[in-house]
N, C-alpha and C positions, 0 to 999 in steps of 0.2 A: 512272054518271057518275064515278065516286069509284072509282080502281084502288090498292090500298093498296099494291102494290111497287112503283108510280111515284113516292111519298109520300117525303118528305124533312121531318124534324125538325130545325130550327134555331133554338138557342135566343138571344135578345137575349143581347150583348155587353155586357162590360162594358170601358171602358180599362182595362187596366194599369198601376199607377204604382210608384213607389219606395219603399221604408219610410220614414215620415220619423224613425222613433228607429233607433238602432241595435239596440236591444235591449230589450227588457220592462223592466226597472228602467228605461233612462233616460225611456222613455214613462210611467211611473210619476212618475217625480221631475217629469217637465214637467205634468203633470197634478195634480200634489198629491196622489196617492193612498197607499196601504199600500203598501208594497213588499213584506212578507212574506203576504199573504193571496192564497188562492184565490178569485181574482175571476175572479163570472159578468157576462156582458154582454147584456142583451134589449135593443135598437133600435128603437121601436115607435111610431106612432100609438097613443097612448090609444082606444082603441076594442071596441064588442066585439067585431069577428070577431077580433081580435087576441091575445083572453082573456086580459088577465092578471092579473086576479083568480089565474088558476093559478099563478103564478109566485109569489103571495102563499103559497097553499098547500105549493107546495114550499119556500119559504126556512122555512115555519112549521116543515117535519118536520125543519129541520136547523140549527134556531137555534142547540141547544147544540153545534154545535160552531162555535167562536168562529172557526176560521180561516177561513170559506167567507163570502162577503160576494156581495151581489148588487148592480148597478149598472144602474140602469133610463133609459136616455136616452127622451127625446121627449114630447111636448105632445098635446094632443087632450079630446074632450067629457068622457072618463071621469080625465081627469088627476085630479081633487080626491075623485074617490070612490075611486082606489084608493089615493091617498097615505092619504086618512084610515081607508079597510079598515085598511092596512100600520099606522098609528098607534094602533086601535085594539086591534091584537093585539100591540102592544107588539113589532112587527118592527125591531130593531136591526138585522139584517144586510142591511137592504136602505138604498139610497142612492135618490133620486130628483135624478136631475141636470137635469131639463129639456129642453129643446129644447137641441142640438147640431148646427155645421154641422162639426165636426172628427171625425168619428165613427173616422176612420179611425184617430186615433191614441188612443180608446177600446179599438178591437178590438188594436192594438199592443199596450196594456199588460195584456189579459185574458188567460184561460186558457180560456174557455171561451164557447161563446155559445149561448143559450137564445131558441127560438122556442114561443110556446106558440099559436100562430094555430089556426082550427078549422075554416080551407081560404086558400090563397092562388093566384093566377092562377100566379104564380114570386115565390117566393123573394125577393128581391133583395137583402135584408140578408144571408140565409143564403150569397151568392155573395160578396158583399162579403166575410164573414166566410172563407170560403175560402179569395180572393185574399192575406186578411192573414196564411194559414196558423194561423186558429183551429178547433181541431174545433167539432163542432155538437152539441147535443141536442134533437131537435127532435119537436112530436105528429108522427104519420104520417100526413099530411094531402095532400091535392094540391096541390102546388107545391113542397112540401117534401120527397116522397118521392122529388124530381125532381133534387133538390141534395144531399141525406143518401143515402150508402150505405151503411146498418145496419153497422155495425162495422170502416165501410170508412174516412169523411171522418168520422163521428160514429158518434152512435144515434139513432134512432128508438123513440118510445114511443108505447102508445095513450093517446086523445085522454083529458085530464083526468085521468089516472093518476099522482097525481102522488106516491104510493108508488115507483113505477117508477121515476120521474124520480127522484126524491131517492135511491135506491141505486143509479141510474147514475150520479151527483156522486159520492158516498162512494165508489165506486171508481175512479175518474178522482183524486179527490184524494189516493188513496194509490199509483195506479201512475203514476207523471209520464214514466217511459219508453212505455206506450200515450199517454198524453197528448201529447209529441209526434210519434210515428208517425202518430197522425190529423191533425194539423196538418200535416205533410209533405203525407201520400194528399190533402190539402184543397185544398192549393196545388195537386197536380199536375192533381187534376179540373178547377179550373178552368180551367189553361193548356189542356185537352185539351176541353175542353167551352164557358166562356164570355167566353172574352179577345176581346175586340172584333174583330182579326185574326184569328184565328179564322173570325169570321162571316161577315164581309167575302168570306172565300178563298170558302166554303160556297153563300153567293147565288151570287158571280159566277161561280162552277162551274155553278151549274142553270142560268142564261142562258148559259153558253157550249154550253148544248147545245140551244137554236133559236138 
């Protein structure tokens, strides 16, 4: 029933929009944030397929160094247990900002964006994170392996590893010329893969052929 060369993958679109800062500092300054630190960005339902209890473990192996900071948007059932996990281990590098409908100019003023999920249907932070030309660090999970191209838009690491993780940060932190060539490669995957236009052309190409 099923001919897999008649078979077309088309993945949901996203619009397109404009930067609203012009630049990482000034998205910084309107946000109130560091302007000199390596900021990481997780965007997440509190939850557990989401894990990030790991996100805790990795800021843990890289607390002493004072320039890497992590910034955790979003709400849900596990919000209070992982703020007070993070509290308990005495995690200064980490922020817990809350529920945010502004994300876009979160991902503006980061350097980086961390998905610790332990499967997703797609992505759709990580595509977001794309379109705003952040690279990604992400487990290598299904949805994610969908949106990350290993040392193409980001890295990929296996799941809960988070040894791995923390010396893909320490080197991203010290080579800022990779850092943003994956931001580039991020933007261009999405234009080529999930810009709403895109999709749009994609469908009404396979109905134009009944």
């Amino acid at each position: 029933l099923f001919v897999p060369s008649k078979a077309s993958i088309i993945y949901n679109g996203i619009k397109s929009s404009f930067p609203i800062h012009k630049n990482k500092i000034e998205a910084r300054k309107a946000l109130g944030l560091d302007l000199d630190k390596f900021t990481i960005i997780s965007a997440n339902r509190f939850d557990k397929q989401k894990n990030l209890i790991l996100v805790l473990h990795i800021a843990k192996l890289l607390i002493n160094n004072k320039n890497i900071i992590f910034l955790l948007l979003g709400d849900g059932e596990q919000f209070e247990i992982i703020k007070d996990l993070s509290q308990k281990d005495d995690l200064s590098n980490i922020s817990f900002m809350g529920y945010k409908s502004n994300v876009q100019e979160f991902l503006e003023a980061s350097d980086l964006y961390l998905a610790t999920s332990i499967g997703e249907a797609l992505g759709y932070s990580l595509i977001e994170a794309c379109k705003a030309g952040l690279p990604i660090l992400a487990t290598n999970v299904r949805g994610h392996n969908e949106v990350v191209i290993d040392n193409y838009n980001g890295f990929l690491f296996e799941l809960n590893n988070a040894k791995k993780a923390s010396m893909i940060i320490e080197k991203l932190f010290s080579e800022s010329k990779e850092l943003i060539e994956l931001g580039i490669n991020g933007k261009k995957y999405y234009e080529q893969n999930f810009d709403i236009n895109l999709t749009y052309k994609k469908i009404s190409n396979i109905y134009s052929k009944f």
